[in-house]
ZAMARGU-4260 file (C-alpha; in steps of 0.2 Angstrom, whole numbers, plus 5000, padded with zeros to 4 digits):
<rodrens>
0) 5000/5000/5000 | 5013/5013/5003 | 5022/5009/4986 | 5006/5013/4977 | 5002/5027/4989
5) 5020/5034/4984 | 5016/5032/4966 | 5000/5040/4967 | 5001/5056/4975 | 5021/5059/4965
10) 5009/5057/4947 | 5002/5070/4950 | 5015/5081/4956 | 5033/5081/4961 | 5034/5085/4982
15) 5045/5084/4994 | 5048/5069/5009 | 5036/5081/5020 | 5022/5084/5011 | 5022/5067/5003
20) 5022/5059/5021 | 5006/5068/5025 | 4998/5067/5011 | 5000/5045/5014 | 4995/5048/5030
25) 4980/5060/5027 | 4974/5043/5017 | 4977/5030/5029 | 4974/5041/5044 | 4977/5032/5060
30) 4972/5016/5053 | 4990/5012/5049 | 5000/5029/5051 | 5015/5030/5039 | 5035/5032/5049
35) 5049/5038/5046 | 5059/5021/5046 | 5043/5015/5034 | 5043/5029/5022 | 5060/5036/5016
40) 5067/5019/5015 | 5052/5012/5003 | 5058/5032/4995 | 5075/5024/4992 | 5069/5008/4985
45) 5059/5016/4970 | 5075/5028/4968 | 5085/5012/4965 | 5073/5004/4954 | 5072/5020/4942
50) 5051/5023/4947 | 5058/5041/4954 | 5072/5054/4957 | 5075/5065/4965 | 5081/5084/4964
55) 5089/5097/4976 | 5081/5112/4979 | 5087/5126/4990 | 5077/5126/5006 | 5071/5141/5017
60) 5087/5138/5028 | 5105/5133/5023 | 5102/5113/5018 | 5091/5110/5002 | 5076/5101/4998
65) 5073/5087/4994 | 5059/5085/4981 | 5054/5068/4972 | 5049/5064/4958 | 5042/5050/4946
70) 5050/5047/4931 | 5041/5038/4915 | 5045/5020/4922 | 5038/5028/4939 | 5021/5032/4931
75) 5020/5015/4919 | 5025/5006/4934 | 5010/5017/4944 | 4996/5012/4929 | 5002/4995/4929
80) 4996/4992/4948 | 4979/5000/4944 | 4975/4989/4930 | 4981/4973/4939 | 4980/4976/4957
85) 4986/4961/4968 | 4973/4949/4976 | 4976/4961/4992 | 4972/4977/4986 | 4955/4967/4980
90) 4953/4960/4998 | 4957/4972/5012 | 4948/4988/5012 | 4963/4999/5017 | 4973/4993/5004
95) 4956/4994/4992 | 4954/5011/4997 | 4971/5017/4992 | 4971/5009/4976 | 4954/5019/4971
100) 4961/5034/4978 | 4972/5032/4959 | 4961/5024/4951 | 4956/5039/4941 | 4973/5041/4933
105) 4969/5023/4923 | 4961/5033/4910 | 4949/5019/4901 | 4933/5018/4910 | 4932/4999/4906
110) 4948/4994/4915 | 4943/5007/4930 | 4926/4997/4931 | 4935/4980/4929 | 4945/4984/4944
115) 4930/4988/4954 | 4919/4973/4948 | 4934/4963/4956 | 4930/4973/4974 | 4912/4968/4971
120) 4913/4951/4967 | 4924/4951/4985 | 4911/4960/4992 | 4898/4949/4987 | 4905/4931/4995
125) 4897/4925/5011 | 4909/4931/5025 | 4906/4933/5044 | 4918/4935/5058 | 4913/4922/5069
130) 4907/4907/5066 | 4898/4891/5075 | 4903/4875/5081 | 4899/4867/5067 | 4909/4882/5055
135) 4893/4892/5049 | 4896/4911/5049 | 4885/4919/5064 | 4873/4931/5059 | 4872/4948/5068
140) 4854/4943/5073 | 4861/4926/5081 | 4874/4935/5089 | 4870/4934/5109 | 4888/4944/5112
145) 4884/4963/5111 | 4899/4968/5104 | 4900/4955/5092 | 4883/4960/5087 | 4890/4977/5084
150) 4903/4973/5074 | 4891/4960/5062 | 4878/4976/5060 | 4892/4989/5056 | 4902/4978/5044
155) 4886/4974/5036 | 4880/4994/5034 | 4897/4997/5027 | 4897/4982/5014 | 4880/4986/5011
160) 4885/5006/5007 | 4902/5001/4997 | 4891/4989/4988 | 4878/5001/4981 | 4893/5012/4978
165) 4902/5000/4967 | 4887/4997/4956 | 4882/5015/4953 | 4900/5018/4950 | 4902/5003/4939
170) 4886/5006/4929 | 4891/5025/4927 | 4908/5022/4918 | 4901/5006/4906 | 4890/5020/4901
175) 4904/5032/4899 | 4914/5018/4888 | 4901/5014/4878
</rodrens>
């Protein structure tokens, strides 16, 4: 997730360490909050690969900036991950929710809505978090635990939301290809 969160926010402009690490974590909030020790060296990694550069700018006191930026491998590499997203960027919603942060920047409408049919198709398998003795998923209204029970009916409203959101989103761009 931080690779294509790197990506993403240097296509569309070049920034410096700073500004890129709050823009990463201005996405994944406190969910899973970005370092230091995380951040510049997955920076470094994509600097040796040839995905990005980086430039020396003078700073507002005596040591220069640092600002990065993607080079054309950088951005193929980014539109790559968009079109073929790994299994978990399908699967966890963080990691989903990263990807369609870019998604946009897939320019055909039937590979964006490809991508998001795969979410759906996710979404749309039996899953629960707890299950019976004899292995079938507990229901919210079977739950006796009240905390469980919450969590069934608030993972239920959000599936349910992302759900409709997938479809009208997925209907909208097969319109917009055809």
């Amino acid at each position: 997730m931080l690779t294509l969160a790197i990506l993403g926010f240097l296509y569309d402009q070049p920034l410096h360490g700073y500004e890129l690490k709050s823009r990463i974590t201005g996405l994944t909030g406190h969910v899973r909050p970005v370092s230091d020790g995380a951040l510049y060296p997955a920076i470094t990694r994509l600097e040796k690969s040839g995905l990005l550069e980086r430039r020396s700018e003078p700073g507002s006191g005596a040591a220069p900036r640092q600002t990065l930026e993607l080079t054309e491998q950088g951005r193929a590499e980014l539109l790559r991950r968009l079109a073929d997203p790994e299994q978990g960027e399908i699967t966890d919603q963080m990691r989903f929710f990263a990807l369609a942060a870019f998604l946009h920047h897939l320019a055909d409408p039937s590979r964006q809505a490809a991508v998001l049919r795969r979410r759906l198709a996710f979404l749309e398998a039996p899953s629960s978090f707890f299950h019976d003795g004899d292995g079938s998923p507990v229901t919210a209204e079977r739950e006796p635990n009240p905390f469980r029970r919450g969590m069934l009916l608030v993972a239920r409203a959000s599936t349910t939301a992302e759900r409709a959101w997938l479809a009208e989103t997925v209907a909208g761009l097969e319109r917009q290809g055809a």
